[in-house]
PASEDO-899424 format. One line per field, with one value per atom (N, C-alpha, C): x, y negated, z negated; atom name. Coordinates in nm, 3 decimals. Example, Ala and Ser with C-alpha at 12.3 -4.5 7.8 and 13.67 -1.06 7.14 Angstrom:
BEGIN
x <- 1.319 / 1.230 / 1.320 / 1.285 / 1.367 / 1.290 .
y <- 0.569 / 0.450 / 0.330 / 0.225 / 0.106 / -0.003 .
z <- -0.780 / -0.780 / -0.780 / -0.708 / -0.714 / -0.787 .
dopa <- N / CA / C / N / CA / C .
***
This chain:
BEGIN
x <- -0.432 / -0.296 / -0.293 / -0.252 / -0.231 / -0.106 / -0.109 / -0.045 / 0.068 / 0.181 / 0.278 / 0.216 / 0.147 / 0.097 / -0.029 / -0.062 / -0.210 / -0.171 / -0.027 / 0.012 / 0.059 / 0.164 / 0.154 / 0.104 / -0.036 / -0.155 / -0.236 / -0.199 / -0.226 / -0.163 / -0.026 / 0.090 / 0.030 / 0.023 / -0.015 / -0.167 / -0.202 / -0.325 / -0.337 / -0.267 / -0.228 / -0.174 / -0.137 / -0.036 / -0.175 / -0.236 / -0.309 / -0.443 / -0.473 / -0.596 / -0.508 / -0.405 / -0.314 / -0.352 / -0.295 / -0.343 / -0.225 / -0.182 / -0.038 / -0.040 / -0.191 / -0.182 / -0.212 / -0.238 / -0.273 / -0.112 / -0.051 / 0.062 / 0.176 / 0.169 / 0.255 / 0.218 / 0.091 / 0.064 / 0.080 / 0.073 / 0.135 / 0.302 / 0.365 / 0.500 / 0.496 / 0.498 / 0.467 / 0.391 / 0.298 / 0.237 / 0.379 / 0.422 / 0.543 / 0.639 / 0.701 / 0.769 / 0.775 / 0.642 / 0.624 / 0.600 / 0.561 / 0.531 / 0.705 / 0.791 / 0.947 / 0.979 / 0.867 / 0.861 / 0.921 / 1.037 / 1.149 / 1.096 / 1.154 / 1.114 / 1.163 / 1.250 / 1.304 / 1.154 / 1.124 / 0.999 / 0.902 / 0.868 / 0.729 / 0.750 / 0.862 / 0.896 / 0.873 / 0.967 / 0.963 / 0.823 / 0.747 / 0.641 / 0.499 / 0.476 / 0.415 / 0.395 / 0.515 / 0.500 / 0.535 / 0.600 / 0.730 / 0.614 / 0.577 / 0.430 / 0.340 / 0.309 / 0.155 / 0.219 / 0.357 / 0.372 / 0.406 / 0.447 / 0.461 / 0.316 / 0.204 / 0.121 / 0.047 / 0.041 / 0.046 / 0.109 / 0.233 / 0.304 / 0.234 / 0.207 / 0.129 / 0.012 / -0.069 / -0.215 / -0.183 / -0.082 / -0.052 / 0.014 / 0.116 / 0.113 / -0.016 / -0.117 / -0.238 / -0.345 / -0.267 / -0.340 / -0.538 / -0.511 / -0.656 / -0.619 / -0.543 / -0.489 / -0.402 / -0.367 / -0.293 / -0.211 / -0.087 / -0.010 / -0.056 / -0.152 / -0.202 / -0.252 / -0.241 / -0.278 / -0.147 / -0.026 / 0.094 / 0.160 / 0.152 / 0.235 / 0.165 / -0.003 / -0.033 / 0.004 / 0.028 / 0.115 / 0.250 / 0.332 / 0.406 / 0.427 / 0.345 / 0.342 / 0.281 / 0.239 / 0.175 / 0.337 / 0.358 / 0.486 / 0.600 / 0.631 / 0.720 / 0.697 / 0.553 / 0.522 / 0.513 / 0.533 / 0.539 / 0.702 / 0.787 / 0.909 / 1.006 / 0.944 / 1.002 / 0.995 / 0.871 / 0.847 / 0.954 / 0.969 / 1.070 / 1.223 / 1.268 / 1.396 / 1.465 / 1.443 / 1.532 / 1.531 / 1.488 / 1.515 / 1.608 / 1.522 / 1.649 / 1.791 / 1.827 / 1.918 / 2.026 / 1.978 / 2.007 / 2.098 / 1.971 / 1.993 / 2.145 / 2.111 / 2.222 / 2.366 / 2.357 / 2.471 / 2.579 / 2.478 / 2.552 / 2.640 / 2.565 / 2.694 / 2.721 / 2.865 / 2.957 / 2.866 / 2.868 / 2.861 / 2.900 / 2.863 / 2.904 / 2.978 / 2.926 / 2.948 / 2.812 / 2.816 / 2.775 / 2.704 / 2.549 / 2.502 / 2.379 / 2.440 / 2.354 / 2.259 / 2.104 / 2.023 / 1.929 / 1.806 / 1.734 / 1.692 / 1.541 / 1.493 / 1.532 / 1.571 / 1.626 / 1.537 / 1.595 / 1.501 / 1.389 / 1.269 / 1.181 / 1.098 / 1.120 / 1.074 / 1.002 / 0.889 / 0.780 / 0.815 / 0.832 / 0.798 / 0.902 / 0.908 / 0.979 / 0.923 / 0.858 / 0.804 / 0.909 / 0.963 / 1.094 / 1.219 / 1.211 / 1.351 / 1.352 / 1.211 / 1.189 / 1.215 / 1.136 / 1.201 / 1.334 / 1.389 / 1.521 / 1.629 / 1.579 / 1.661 / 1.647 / 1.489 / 1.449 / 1.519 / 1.553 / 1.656 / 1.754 / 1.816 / 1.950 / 2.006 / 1.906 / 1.921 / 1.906 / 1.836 / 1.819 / 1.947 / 1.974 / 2.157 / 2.257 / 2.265 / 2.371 / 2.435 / 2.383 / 2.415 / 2.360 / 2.504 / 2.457 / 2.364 / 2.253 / 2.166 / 2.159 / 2.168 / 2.141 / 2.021 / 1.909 / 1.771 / 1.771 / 1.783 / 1.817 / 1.607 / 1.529 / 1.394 / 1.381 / 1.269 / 1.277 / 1.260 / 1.286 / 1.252 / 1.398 / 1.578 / 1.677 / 1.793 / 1.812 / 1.900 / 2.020 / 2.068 / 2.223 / 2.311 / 2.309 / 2.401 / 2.412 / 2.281 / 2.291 / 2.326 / 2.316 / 2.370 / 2.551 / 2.618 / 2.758 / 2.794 / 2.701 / 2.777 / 2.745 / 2.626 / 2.613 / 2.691 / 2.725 / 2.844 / 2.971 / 3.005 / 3.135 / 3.152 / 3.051 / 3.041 / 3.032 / 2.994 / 2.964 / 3.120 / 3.159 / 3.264 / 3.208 / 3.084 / 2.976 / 3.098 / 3.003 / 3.084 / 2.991 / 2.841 / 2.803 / 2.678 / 2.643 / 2.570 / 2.464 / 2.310 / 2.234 / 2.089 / 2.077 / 1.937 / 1.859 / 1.698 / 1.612 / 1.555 / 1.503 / 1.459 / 1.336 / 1.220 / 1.046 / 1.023 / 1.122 / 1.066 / 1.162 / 1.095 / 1.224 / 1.282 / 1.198 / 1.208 / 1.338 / 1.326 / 1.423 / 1.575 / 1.550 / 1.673 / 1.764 / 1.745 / 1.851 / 1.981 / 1.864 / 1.957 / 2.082 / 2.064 / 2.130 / 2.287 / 2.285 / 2.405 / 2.490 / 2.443 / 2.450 / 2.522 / 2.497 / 2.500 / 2.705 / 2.696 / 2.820 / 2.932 / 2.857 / 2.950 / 3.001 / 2.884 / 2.945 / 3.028 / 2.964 / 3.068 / 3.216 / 3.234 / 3.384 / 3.437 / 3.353 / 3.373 / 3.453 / 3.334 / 3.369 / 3.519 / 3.546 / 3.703 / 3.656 / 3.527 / 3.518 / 3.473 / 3.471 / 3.411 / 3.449 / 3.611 / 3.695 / 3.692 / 3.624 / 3.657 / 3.492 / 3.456 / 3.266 / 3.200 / 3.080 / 3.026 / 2.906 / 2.834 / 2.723 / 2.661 / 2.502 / 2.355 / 2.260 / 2.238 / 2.081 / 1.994 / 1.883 / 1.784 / 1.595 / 1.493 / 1.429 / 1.292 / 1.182 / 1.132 / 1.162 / 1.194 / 1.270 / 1.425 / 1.499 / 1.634 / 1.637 / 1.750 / 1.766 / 1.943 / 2.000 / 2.140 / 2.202 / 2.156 / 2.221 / 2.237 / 2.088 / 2.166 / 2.285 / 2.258 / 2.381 / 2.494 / 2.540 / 2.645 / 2.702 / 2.586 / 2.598 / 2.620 / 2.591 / 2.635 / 2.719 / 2.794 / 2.943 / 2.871 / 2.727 / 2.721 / 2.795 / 2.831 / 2.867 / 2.771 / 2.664 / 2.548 / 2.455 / 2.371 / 2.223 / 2.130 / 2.049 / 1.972 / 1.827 / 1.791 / 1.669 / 1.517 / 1.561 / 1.475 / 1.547 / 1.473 / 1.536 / 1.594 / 1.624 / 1.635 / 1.765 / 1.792 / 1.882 / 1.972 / 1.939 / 2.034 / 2.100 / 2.020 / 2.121 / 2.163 / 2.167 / 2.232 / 2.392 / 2.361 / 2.467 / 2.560 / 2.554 / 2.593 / 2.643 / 2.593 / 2.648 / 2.784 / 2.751 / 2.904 / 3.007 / 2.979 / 3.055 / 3.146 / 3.060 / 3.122 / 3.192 .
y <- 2.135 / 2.085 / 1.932 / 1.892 / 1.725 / 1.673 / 1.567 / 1.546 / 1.449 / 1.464 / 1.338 / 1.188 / 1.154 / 0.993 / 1.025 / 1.089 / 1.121 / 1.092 / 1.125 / 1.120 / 0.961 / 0.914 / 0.774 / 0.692 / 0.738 / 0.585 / 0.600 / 0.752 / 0.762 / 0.669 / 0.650 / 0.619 / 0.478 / 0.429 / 0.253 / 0.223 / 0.332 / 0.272 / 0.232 / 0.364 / 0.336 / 0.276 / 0.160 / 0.075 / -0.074 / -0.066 / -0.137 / -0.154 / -0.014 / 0.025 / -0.021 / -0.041 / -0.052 / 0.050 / 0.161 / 0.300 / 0.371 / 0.299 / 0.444 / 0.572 / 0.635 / 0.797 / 0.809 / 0.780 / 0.809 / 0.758 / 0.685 / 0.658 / 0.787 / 0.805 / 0.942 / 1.085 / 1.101 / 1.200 / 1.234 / 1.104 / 1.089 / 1.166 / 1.073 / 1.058 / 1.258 / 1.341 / 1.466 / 1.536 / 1.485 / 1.527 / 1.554 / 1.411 / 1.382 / 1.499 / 1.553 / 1.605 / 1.729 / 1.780 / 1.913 / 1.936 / 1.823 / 1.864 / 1.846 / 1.815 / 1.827 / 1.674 / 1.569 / 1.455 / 1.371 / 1.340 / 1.221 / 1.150 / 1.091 / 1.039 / 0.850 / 0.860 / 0.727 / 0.682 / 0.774 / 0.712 / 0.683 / 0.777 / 0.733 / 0.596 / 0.543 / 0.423 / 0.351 / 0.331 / 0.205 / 0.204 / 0.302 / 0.310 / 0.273 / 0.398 / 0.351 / 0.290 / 0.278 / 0.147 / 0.040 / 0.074 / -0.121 / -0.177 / -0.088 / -0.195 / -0.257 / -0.146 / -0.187 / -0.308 / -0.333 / -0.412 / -0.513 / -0.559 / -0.671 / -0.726 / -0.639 / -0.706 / -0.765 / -0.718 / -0.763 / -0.893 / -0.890 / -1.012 / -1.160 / -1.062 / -1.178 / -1.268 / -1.134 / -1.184 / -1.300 / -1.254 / -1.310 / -1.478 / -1.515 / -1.638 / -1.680 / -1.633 / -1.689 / -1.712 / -1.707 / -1.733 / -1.621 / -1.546 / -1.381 / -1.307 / -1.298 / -1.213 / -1.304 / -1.303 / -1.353 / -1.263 / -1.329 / -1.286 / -1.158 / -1.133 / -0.983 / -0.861 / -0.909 / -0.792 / -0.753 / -0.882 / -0.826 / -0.751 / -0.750 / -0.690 / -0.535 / -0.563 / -0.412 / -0.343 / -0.364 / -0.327 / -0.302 / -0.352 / -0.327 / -0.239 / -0.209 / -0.074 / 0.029 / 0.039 / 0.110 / 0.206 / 0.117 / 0.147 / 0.184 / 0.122 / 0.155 / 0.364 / 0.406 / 0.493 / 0.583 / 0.559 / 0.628 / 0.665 / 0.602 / 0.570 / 0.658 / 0.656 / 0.737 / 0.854 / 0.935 / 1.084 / 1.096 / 1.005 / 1.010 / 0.986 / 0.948 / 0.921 / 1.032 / 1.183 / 1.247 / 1.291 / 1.321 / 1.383 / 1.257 / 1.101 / 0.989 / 1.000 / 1.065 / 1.069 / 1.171 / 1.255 / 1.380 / 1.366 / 1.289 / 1.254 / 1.172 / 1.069 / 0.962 / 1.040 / 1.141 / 1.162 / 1.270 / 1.279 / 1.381 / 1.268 / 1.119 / 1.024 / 0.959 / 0.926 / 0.856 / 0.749 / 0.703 / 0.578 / 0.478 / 0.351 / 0.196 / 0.152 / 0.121 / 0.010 / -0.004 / -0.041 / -0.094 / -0.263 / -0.234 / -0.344 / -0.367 / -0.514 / -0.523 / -0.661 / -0.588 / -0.636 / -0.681 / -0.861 / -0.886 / -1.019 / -1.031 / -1.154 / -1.270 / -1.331 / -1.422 / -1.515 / -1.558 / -1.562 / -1.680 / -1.685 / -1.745 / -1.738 / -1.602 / -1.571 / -1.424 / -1.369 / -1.279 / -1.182 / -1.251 / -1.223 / -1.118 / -1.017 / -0.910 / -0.809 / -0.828 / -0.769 / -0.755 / -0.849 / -0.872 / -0.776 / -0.851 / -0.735 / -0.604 / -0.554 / -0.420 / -0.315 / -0.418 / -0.341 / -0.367 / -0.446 / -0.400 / -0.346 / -0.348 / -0.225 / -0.104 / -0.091 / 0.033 / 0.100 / -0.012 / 0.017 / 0.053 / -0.051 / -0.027 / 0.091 / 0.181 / 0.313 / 0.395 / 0.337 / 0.464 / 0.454 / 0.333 / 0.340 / 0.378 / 0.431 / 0.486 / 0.388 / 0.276 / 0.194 / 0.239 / 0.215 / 0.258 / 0.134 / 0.131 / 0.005 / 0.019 / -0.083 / -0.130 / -0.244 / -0.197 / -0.282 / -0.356 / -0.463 / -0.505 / -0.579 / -0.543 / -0.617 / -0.714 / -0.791 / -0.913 / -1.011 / -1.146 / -1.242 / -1.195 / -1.205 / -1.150 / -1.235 / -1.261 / -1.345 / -1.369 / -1.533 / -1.499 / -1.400 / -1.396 / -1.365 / -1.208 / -1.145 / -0.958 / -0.945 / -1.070 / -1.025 / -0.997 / -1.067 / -1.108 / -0.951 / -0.874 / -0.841 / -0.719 / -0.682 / -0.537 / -0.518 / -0.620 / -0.626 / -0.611 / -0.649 / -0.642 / -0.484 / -0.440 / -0.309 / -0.201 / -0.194 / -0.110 / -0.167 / -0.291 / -0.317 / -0.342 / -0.413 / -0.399 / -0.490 / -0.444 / -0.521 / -0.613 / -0.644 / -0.724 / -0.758 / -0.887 / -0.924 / -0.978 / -0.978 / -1.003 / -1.052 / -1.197 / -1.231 / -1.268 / -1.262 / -1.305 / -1.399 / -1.529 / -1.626 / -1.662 / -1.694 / -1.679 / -1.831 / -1.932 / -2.076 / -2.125 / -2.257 / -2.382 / -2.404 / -2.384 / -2.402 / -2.328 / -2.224 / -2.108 / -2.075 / -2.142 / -2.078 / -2.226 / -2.284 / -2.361 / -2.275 / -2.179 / -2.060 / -1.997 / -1.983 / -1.885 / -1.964 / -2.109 / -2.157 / -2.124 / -2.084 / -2.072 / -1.876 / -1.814 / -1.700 / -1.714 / -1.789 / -1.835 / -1.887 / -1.963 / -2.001 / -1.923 / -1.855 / -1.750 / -1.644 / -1.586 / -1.475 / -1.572 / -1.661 / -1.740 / -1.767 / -1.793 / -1.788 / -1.644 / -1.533 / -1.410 / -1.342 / -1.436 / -1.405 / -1.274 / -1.262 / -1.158 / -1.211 / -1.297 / -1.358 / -1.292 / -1.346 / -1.279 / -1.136 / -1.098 / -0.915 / -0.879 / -0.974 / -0.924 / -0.990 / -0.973 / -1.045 / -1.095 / -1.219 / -1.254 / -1.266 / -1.239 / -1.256 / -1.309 / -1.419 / -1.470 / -1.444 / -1.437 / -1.431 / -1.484 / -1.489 / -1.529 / -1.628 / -1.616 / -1.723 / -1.865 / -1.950 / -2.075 / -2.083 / -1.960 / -1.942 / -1.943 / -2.034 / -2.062 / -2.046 / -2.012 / -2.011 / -2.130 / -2.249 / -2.358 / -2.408 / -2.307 / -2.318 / -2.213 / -2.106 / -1.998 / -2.044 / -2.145 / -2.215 / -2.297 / -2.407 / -2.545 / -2.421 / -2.340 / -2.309 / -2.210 / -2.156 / -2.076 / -1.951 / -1.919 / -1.777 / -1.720 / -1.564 / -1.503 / -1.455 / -1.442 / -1.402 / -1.441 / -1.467 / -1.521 / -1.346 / -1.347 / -1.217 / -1.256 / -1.238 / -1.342 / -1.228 / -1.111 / -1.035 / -0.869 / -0.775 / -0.624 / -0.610 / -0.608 / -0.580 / -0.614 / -0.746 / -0.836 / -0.824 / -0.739 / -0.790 / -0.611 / -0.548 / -0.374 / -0.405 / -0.454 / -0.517 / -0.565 / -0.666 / -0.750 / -0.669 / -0.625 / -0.513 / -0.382 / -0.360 / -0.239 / -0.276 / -0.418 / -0.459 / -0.493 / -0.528 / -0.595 / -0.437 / -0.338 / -0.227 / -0.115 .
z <- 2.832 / 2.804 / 2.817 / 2.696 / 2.688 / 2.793 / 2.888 / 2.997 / 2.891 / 2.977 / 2.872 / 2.869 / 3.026 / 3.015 / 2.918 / 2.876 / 2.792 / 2.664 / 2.607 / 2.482 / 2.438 / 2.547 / 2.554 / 2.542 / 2.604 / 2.602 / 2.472 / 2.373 / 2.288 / 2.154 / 2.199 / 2.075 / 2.153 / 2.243 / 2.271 / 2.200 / 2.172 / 2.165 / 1.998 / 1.948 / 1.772 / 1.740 / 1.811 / 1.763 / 1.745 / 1.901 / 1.954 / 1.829 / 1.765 / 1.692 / 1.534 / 1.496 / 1.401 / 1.266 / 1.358 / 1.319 / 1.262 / 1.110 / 1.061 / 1.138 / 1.073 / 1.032 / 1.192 / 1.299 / 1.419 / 1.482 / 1.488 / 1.563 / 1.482 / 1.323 / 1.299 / 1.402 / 1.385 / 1.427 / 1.589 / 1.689 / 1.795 / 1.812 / 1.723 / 1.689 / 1.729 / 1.616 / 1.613 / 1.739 / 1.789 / 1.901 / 2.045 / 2.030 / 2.162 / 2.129 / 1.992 / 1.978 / 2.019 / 1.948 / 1.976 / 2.132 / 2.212 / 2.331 / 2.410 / 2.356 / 2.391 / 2.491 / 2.465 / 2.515 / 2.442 / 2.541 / 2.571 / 2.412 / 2.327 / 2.198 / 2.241 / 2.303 / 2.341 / 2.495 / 2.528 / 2.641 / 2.559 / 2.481 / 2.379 / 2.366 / 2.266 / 2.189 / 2.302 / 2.434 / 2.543 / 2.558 / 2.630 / 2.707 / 2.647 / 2.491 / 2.455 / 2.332 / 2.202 / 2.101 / 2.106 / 2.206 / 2.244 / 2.326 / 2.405 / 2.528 / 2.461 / 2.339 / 2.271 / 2.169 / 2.102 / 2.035 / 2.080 / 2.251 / 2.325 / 2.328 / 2.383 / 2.392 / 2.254 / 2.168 / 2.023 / 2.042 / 2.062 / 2.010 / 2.095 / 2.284 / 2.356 / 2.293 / 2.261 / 2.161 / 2.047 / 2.037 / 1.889 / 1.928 / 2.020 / 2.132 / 2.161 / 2.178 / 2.307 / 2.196 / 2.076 / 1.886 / 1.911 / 1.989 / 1.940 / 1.885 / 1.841 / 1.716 / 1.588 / 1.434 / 1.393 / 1.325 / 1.252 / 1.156 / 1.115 / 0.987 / 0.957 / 1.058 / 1.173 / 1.301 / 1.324 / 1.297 / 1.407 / 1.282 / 1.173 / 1.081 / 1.061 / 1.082 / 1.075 / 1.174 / 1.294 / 1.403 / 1.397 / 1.348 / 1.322 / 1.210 / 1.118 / 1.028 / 1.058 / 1.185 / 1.299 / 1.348 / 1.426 / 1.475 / 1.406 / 1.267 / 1.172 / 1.139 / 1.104 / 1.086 / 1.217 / 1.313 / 1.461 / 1.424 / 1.405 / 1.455 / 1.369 / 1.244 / 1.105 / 1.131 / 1.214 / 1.259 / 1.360 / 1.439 / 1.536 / 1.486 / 1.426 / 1.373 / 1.342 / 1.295 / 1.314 / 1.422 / 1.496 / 1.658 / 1.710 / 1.701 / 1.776 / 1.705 / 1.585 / 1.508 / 1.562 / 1.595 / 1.664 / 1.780 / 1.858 / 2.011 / 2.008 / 1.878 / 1.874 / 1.833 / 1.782 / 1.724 / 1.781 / 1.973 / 2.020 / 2.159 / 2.116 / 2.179 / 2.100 / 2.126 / 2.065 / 2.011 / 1.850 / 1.841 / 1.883 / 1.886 / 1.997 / 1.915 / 1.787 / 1.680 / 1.587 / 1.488 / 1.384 / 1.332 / 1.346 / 1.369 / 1.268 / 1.189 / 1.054 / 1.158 / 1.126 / 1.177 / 1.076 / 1.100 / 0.994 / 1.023 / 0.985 / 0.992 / 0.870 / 0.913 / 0.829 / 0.721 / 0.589 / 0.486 / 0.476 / 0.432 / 0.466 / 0.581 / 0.634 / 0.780 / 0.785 / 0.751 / 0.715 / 0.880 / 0.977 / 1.123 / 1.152 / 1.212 / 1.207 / 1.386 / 1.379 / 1.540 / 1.659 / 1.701 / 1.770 / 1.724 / 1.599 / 1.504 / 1.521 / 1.483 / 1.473 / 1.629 / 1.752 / 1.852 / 1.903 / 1.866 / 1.920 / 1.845 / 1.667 / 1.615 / 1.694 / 1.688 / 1.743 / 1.872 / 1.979 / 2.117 / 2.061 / 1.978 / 1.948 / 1.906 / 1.866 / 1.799 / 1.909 / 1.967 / 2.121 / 2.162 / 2.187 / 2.306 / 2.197 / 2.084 / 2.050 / 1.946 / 1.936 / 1.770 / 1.626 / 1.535 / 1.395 / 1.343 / 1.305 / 1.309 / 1.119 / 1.059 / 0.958 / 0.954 / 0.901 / 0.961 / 0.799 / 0.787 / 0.618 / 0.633 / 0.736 / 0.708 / 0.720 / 0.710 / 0.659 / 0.522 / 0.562 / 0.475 / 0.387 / 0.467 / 0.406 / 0.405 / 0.286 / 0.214 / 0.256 / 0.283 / 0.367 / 0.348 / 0.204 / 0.106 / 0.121 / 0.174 / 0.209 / 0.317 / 0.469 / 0.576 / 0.521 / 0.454 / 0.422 / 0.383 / 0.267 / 0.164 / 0.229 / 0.321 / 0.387 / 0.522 / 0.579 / 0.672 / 0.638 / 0.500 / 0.442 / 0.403 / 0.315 / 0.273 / 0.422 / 0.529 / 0.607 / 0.718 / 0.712 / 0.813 / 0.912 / 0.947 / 1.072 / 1.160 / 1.328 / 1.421 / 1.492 / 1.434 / 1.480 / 1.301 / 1.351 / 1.251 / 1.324 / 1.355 / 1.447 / 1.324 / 1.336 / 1.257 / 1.386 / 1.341 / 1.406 / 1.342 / 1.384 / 1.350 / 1.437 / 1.378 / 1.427 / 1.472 / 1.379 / 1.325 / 1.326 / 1.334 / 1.394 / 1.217 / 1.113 / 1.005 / 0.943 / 0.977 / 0.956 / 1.026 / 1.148 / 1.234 / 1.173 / 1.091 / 1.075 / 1.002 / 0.937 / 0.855 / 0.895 / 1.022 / 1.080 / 1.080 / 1.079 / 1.070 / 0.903 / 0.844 / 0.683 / 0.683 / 0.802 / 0.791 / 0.932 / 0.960 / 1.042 / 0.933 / 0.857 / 0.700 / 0.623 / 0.544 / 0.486 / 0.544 / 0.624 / 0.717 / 0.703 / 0.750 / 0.749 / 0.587 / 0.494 / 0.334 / 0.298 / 0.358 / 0.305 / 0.356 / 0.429 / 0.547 / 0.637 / 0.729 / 0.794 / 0.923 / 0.936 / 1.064 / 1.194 / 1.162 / 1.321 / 1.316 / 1.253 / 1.291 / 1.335 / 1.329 / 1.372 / 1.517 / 1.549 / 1.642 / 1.572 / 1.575 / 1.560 / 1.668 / 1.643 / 1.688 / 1.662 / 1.795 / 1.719 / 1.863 / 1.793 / 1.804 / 1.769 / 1.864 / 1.788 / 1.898 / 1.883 / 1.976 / 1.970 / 1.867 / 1.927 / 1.948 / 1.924 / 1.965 / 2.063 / 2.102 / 2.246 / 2.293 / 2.400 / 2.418 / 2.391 / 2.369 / 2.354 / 2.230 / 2.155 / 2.009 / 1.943 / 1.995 / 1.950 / 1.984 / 2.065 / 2.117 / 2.065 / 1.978 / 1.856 / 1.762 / 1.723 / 1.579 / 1.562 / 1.703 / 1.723 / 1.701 / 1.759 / 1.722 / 1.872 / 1.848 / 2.004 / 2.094 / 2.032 / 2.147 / 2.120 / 2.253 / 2.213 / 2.279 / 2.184 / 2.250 / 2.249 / 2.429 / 2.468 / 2.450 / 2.442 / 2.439 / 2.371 / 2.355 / 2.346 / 2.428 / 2.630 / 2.704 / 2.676 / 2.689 / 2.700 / 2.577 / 2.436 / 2.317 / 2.345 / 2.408 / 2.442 / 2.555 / 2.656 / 2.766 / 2.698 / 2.652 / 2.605 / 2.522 / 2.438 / 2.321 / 2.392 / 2.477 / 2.551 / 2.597 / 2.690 / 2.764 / 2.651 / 2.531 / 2.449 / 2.444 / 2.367 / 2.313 / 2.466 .
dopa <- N / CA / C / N / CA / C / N / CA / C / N / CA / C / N / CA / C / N / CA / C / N / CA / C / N / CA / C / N / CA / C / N / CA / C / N / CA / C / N / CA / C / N / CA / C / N / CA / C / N / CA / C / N / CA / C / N / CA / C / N / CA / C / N / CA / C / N / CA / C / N / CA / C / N / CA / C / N / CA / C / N / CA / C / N / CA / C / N / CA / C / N / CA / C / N / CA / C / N / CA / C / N / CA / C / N / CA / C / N / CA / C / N / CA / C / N / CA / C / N / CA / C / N / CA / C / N / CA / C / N / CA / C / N / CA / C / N / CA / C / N / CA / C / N / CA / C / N / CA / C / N / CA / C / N / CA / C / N / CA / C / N / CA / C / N / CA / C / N / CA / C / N / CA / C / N / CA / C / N / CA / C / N / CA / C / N / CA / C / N / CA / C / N / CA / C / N / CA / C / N / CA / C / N / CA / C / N / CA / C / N / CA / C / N / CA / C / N / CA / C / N / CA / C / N / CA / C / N / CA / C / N / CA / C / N / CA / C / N / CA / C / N / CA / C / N / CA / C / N / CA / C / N / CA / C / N / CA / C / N / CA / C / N / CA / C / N / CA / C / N / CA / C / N / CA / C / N / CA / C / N / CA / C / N / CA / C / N / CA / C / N / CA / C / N / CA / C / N / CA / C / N / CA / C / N / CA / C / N / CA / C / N / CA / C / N / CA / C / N / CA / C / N / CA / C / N / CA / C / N / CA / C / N / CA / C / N / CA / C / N / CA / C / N / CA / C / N / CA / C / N / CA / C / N / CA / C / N / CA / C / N / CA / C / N / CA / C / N / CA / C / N / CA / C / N / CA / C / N / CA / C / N / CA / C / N / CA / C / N / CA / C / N / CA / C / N / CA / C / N / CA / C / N / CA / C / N / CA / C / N / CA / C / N / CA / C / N / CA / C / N / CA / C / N / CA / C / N / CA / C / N / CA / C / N / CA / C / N / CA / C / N / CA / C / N / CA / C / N / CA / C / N / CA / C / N / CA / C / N / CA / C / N / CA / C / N / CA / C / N / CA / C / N / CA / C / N / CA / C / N / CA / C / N / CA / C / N / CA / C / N / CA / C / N / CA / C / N / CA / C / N / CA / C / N / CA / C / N / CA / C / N / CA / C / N / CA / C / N / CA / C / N / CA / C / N / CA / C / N / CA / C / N / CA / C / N / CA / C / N / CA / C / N / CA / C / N / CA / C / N / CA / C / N / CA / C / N / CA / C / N / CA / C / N / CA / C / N / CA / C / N / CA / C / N / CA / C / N / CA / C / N / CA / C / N / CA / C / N / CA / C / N / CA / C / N / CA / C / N / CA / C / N / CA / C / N / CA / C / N / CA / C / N / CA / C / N / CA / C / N / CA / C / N / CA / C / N / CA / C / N / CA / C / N / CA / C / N / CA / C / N / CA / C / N / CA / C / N / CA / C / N / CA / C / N / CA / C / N / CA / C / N / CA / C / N / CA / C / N / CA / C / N / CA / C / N / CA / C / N / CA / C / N / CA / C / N / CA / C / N / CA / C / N / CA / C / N / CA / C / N / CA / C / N / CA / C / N / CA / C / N / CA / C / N / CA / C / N / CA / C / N / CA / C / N / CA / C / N / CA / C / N / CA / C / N / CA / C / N / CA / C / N / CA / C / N / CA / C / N / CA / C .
***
């Protein structure tokens, strides 16, 4: 009998090995064994994709490792999504949250796990991907009525964007009925502050933290 920490260090390791067909088949493994689907994700794809992201800081790994990792995890997560769907839909939804790396920005690792939380605690998550156009945060927030709008930004190059996504929202006349989010490794609270966003989210921990108290 496969132990639950046995299955875990399995799903960390497929992420680690940037292994699709081995992190699905995990995915399925946890299930059938009636294991927690939200522990898999924290324990073992969110761990294996932090340390990814470390590697990927400390420049022993680059860019094409963290994205195959992240399609590692994307394919873990998809086996898991109707059971988290399930789970989600026997609590109350929070609110409605259009999530996305902002355009000119490939980097998505960050994004991806804390959609991924966000879906665990009970948010309707709209994951618009990356490299995404001001102009779709506006028009998929408008269309869905979202109550928060949350970009991630990788680059100092990019997060100028995010002020462009504060504009439009105010163009589109939806501003005051939403919350904005930034995010991002050079996002900092003092810029979400210069550019009137409402939250800065410093990590996953911290952007379902925050979002919880809001809702």
């Amino acid at each position: 009998m496969v132990t639950k920490e046995e299955i875990i260090a399995k799903a960390k390791a497929a992420i680690l090995d940037f292994d699709e067909d081995v992190a699905a088949e995990v995915a399925q493994e946890a299930l059938d064994a009636k294991i927690d689907p939200v522990e898999l994700i924290q324990d073992g794809f969110t761990a294996a994709m932090t340390e990814v992201g470390d590697q990927f800081e400390a420049g022993t790994l680059f860019l094409p490792h963290v994205i195959a990792a992240s399609e590692a995890m994307s394919a873990g997560v998809a086996v898991l999504t109707p059971e988290l769907e399930r789970l989600g839909s026997e609590t109350a939804s929070k609110g409605k949250v259009v999530i996305g790396t902002i355009e000119g920005d490939i980097h998505s690792i960050g994004k991806d796990i804390v959609a991924t939380m966000l879906k665990i605690a009970g948010f309707k998550v709209i994951d618009l991907g990356r490299d995404v156009k001001i102009k779709d945060y506006v028009e998929k927030a408008k269309e869905i009525g979202a109550d928060v709008v949350a970009s991630s930004a990788l680059m100092t190059t990019t997060m100028v964007s995010q002020i462009q996504i504060e504009e439009q929202l105010k163009e589109a006349g939806i501003r005051d009925s939403l919350k904005t989010m930034v995010g991002g490794a050079p996002v900092t609270q003092d810029w979400a502050t210069k550019i009137g966003a409402d939250l800065y989210g410093e990590n996953a921990t911290d952007v379902v933290a925050k979002l919880n108290a809001l809702f």
